[in-house]
C-alpha positions as CSV (number, residue, x, y, z in Angstrom):
1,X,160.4,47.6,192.4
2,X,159.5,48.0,188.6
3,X,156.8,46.5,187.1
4,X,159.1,44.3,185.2
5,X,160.3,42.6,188.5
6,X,156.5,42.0,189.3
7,X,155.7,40.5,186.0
8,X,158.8,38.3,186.4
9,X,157.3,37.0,190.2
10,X,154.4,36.7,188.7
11,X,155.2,34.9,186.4
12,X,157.5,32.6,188.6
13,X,153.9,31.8,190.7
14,X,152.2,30.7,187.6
15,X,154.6,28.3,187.0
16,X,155.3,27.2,190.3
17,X,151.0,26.8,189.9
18,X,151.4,24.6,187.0
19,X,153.7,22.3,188.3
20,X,151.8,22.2,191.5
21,X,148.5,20.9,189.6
22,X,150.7,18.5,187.2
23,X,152.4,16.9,190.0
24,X,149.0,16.2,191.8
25,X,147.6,15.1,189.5
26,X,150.9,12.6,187.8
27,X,151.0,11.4,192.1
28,X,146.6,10.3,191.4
29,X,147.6,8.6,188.4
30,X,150.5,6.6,190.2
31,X,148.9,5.8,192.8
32,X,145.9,4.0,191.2
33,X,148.5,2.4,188.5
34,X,150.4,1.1,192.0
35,X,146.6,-0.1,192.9
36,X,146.4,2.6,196.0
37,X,144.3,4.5,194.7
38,X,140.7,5.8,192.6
39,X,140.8,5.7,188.8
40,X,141.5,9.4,187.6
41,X,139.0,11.5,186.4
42,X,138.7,11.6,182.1
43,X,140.6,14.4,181.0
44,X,142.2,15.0,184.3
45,X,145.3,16.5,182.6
46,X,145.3,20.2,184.1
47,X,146.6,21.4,180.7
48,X,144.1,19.7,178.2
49,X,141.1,21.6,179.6
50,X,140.9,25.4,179.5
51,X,137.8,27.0,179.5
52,X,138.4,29.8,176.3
53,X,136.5,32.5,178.7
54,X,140.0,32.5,180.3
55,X,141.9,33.0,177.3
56,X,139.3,35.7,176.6
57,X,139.6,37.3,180.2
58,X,143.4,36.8,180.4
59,X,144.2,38.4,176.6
60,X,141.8,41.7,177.6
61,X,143.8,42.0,180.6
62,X,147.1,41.2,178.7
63,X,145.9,44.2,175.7
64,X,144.7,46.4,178.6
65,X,148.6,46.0,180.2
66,X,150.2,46.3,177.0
67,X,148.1,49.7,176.1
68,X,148.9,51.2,179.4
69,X,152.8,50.9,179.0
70,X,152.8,51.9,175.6
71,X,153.8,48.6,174.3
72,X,155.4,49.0,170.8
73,X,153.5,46.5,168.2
74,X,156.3,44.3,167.1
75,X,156.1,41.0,166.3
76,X,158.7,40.2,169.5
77,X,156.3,42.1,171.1
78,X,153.0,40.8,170.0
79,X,155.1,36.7,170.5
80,X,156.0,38.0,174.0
81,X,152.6,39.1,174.9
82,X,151.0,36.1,173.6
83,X,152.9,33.3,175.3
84,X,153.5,35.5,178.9
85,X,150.1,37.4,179.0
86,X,147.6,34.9,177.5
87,X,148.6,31.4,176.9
88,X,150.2,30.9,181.0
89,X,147.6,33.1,183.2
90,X,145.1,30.9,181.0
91,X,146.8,27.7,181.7
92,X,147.5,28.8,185.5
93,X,144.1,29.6,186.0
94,X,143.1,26.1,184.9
95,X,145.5,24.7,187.1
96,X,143.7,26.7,189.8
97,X,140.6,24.9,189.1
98,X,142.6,21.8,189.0
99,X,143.7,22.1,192.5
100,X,140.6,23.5,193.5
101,X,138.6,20.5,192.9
102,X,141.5,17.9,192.6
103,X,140.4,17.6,189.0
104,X,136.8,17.3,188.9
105,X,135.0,19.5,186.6
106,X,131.7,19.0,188.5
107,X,132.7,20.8,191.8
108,X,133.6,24.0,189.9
109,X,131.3,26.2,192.0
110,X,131.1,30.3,190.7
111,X,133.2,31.6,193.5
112,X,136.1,29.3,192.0
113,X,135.5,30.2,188.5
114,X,135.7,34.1,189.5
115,X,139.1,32.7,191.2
116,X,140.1,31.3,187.9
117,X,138.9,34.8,186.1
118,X,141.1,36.7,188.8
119,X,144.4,35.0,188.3
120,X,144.1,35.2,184.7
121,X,143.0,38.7,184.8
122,X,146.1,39.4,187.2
123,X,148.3,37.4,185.1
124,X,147.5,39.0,181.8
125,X,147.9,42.1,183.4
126,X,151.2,42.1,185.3
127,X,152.6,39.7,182.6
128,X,152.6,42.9,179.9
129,X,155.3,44.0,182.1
130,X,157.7,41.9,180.5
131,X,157.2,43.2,177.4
């Protein structure tokens, strides 16, 4: 298995993340709209809040991937590497958190944020892959 299948499952896991966290939280905000349930949590929206140390941690990883395959600097390249090494580890690991702590930033504890830091990390890593 190359690494480009890798960064395609991992990539395939991030998303299926995503949609995970979005759909909890859409199924929260029905149900107290239907009158079943709490009123959501402000800025519950797992892709409105993303901590920028996770854009910081995800695009190290991503430049540490790229650097190790010998990534040629084009601007495909450097578009690629952008969208698939920072932007969706960032917004996965979010979406982490979001599950986590069904969308309250108050029960972030450190051993979740150093989950969130790992799944970018891996993310920006393995996602260079597809470049």
């Amino acid at each position: 298995m190359s690494i480009e299948h890798i960064a395609v499952i991992v990539l395939a896991a991030e998303v299926v993340v995503m949609v995970s966290a979005r759909v909890g939280t859409e199924r929260r905000h029905r149900a107290h709209a239907e009158g079943r349930g709490p009123a959501p949590r402000p800025r519950e929206d797992p892709l409105t809040f993303v901590p920028a140390a996770l854009y910081g941690i995800a695009a190290a990883a991503t430049a540490a991937g790229a650097l190790t395959l010998s990534v040629e600097p084009t601007v495909d390249a450097l578009a690629t590497v952008a969208m698939f090494g920072v932007l969706l580890p960032a917004f996965t690991a979010t979406a982490v958190l979001r599950l986590s702590t069904r969308g309250g930033r108050g029960a972030v504890t450190p051993g979740l944020r150093g989950l969130a830091a790992t799944v970018a990390a891996t993310g920006g890593l393995v996602s260079a892959g597809l470049v």
